[in-house]
N, C-alpha and C positions, 0 to 999 in steps of 0.2 A: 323746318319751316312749316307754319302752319297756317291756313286763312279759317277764320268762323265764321259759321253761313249764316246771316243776316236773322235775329231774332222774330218770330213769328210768335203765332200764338200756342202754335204746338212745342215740342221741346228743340232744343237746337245742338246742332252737332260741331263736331270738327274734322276738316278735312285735312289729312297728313299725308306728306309725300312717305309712301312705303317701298321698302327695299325688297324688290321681288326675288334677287337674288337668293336672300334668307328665307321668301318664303316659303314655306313648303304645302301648307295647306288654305288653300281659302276660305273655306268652311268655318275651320276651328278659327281662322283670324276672324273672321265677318261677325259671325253669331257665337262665339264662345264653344261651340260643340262640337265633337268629332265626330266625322260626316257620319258613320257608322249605328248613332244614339239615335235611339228610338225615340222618335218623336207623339208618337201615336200610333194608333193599331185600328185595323178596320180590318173585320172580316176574320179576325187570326191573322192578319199579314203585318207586316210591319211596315211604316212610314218612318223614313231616317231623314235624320238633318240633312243632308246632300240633297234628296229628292225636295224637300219643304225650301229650301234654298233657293234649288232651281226654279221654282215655280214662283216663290215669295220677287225674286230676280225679274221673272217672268211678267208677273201683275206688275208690278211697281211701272217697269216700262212701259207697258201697256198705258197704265194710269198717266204717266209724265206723256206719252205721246196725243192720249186726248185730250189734256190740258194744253198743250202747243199746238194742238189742232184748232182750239178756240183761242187763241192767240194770249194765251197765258205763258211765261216762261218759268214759273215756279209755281209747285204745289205745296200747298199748309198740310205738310202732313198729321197735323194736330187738331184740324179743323174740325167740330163738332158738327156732324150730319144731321143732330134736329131730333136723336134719339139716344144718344146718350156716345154712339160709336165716333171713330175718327175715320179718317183717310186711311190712315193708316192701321186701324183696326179692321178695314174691308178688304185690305190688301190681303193683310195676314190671314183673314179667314179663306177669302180666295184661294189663298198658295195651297193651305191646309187642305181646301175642297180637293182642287187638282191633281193634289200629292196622293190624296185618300183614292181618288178616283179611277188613276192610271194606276198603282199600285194593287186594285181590289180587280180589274179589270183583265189586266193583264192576269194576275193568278187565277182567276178563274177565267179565263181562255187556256191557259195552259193544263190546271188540272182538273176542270172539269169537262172541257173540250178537247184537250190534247190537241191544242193548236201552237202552233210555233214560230215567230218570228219568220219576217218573208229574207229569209235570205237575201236573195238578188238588194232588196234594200238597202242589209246589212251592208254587200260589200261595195254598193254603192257609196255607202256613208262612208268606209274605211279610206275609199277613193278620196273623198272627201278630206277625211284628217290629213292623209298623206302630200294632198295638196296644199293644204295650207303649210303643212311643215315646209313642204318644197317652196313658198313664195315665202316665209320667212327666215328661209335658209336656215334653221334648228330648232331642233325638238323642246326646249327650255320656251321659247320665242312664242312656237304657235300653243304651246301649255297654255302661257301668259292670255295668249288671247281667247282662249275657251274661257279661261274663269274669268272674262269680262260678261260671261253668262253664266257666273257659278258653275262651269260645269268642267269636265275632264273628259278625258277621250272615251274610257270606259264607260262613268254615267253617260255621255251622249250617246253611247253604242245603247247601251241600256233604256234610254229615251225614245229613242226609235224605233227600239223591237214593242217597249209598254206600246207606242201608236199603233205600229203593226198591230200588236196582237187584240187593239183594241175596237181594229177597222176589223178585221176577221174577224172578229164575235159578235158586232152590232151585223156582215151581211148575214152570219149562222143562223144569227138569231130573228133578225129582220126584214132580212133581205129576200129574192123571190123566190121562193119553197122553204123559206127559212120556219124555223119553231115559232117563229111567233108574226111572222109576216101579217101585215094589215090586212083588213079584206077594203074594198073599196072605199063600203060604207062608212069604215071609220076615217080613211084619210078624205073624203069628202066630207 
């Protein structure tokens, strides 16, 4: 069974009930590529489909939440901005930003700082997975509801420590005695 979502002026899609059963990968369902496939590179680092995923995930909601905040219930995501881009072409650059961001961020807090993921975080997060597993009573179940945010238990482990490591390099770096801390003058 399948419904088409109401023609717009951007392209239109179809929405299919899928058997998650079978699934096994979201990623490679969603966007064709296995999470792994290097999407981009910044830095020397790699940006993979999982991470652009997450993020591209990321924006889109963001985007549908401020159009339902102005009392719009659907976005054109086809809609021409006035410069040639869509809705959906800002989305994507977004994820890409993101993806480039936390990926370039995190490696150099790690190897050019040798800084590390805050633990305590970490196993706060794990707390986290394990309870959801426990309110959906198995591990297949609370799977199912991470990748309603593109993501896995792993990347989200992964998502977390990128934050961490990316809160500890902006105080290294910014913060008060940090390398590059403001002086007054400038943040006045």
């Amino acid at each position: 069974e399948s419904d088409t979502a109401p023609e717009a002026s951007g392209p239109s899609f179809t929405v299919e009930d899928v058997d998650l059963s079978v699934l096994t990968e979201p990623v490679e369902f969603v966007c064709g590529l296995a999470p792994e496939t290097v999407v981009a590179k910044v830095g020397g680092h790699d940006v993979t489909a999982d991470m652009l995923m997450y993020w591209f995930n990321y924006a889109a909601t963001y985007t549908m939440q401020q159009y339902y905040y102005m009392g719009q219930t659907e976005v054109d995501w086809g809609a021409d901005l006035g410069d040639g881009t869509t809705i959906a072409d800002t989305v994507l650059d977004s994820a890409l930003e993101l993806a480039a961001y936390y990926t370039l961020m995190s490696a150099k807090a790690r190897d050019e700082y040798g800084l590390s993921a805050d633990e305590g975080e970490l196993e706060k997060l794990r707390e986290e997975i394990d309870g959801v597993k426990t309110r959906f009573g198995d591990e297949t179940k609370a799977e199912h509801y991470l990748w309603m945010s593109m993501t896995n238990a792993g990347q989200y482990e992964e998502l977390v420590a990128s934050s961490s490591l990316e809160a500890q390099l902006q105080e290294k770096l910014f913060g008060e005695g940090g390398e590059r801390e403001p002086t007054d003058a400038e943040i006045l």
